[in-house]
C-alpha positions in Angstrom: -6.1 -50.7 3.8 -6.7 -48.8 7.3 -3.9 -48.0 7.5 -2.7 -47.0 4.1 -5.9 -44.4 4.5 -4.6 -42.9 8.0 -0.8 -42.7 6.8 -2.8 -40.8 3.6 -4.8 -38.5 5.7 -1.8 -37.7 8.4 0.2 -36.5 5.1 -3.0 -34.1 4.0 -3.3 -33.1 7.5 0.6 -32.1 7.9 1.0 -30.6 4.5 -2.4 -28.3 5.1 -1.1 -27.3 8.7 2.6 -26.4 7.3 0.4 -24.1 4.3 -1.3 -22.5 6.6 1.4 -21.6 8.7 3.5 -20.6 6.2 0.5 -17.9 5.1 0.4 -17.1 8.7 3.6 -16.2 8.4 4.2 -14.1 5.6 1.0 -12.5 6.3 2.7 -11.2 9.1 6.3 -10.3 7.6 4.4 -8.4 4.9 2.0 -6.6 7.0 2.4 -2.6 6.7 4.2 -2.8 3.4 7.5 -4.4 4.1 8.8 -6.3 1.8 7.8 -8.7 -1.1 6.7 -12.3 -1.1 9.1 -15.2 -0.5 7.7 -17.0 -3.7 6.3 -14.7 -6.5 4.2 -16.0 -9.2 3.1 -12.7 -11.1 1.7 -9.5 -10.4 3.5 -6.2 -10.3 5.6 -6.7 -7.4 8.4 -4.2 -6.9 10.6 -2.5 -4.4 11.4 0.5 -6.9 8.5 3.4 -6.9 7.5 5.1 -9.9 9.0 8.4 -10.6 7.1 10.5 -12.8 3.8 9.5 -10.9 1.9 10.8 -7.4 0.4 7.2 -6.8 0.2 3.7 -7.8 -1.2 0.5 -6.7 0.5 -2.6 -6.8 -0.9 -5.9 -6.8 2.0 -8.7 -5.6 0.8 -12.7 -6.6 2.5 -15.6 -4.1 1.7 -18.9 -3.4 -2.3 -18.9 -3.2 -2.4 -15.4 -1.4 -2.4 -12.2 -3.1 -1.5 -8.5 -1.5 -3.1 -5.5 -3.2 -1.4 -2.7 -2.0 -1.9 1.6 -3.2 0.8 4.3 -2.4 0.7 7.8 -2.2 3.9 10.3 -2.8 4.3 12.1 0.2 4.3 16.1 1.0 8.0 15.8 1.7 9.3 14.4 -1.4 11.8 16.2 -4.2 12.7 15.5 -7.4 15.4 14.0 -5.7 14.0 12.3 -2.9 11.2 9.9 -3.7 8.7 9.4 -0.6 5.6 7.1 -0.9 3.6 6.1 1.9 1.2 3.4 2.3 -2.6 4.0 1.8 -3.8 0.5 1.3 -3.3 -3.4 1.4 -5.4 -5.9 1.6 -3.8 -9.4 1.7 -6.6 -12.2 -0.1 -6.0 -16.3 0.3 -7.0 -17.8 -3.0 -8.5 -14.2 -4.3 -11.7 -15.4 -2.5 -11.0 -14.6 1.2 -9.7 -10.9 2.5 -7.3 -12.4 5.6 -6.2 -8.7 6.3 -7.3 -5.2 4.8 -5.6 -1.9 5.9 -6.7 2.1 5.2 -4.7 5.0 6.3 
C-alpha cells in the first residue's frame, strides 16, 4: 500500500511541476504582447486589430491562466496603416492570482 501511495504522489508531484513550468513559460513568451496562447479555450484572442476603432481590450483564455490585455491606435497610424500599441496586460493563474501586470 506504501508504495502504491508514493508512486501516487511522485505522479501528482511531476504533473504539478511540468504545469507550472509550462505557465512559467508561456508567461514569458507572451510577456509584452507577443503572440497568443499555445492552447486557447475562449476569450477574444486575436492577432487582427480592429479597424474602425481607437482602442480595445482583449481578454485571451488558456489552460488555467488568463491574459487581459488593452491597446491603443497610435499617433502614426493611416487609414492605411493600422498601429496599436500596448497599454496593458495582466496575465491571472486561475482568474484568482495576477502572476504579472504591465502599464505603459
Amino acid at each position: 500500500m506504501k508504495k502504491v501511495l508514493k508512486i501516487l504522489l511522485l505522479i501528482i508531484v511531476s504533473v504539478s511541476f511540468l504545469y507550472a513550468v509550462f505557465i512559467f513559460e508561456e508567461s514569458i513568451r507572451l510577456q509584452n504582447g507577443k503572440g497568443s496562447p499555445l492552447i486557447k479555450l475562449g476569450g477574444t484572442c486575436t492577432d487582427d486589430k480592429i479597424e474602425h476603432i481607437s482602442n480595445y481590450k482583449e481578454d485571451c483564455i488558456g489552460l488555467g491562466y488568463r491574459i487581459k490585455r488593452e491597446y491603443i491606435l497610435g499617433e502614426q497610424s493611416s487609414e492605411d496603416n493600422k498601429i496599436f500599441y500596448l497599454i496593458h496586460e495582466e496575465f491571472w493563474l486561475f482568474d484568482k492570482f495576477l502572476i504579472r501586470g504591465w502599464i505603459a
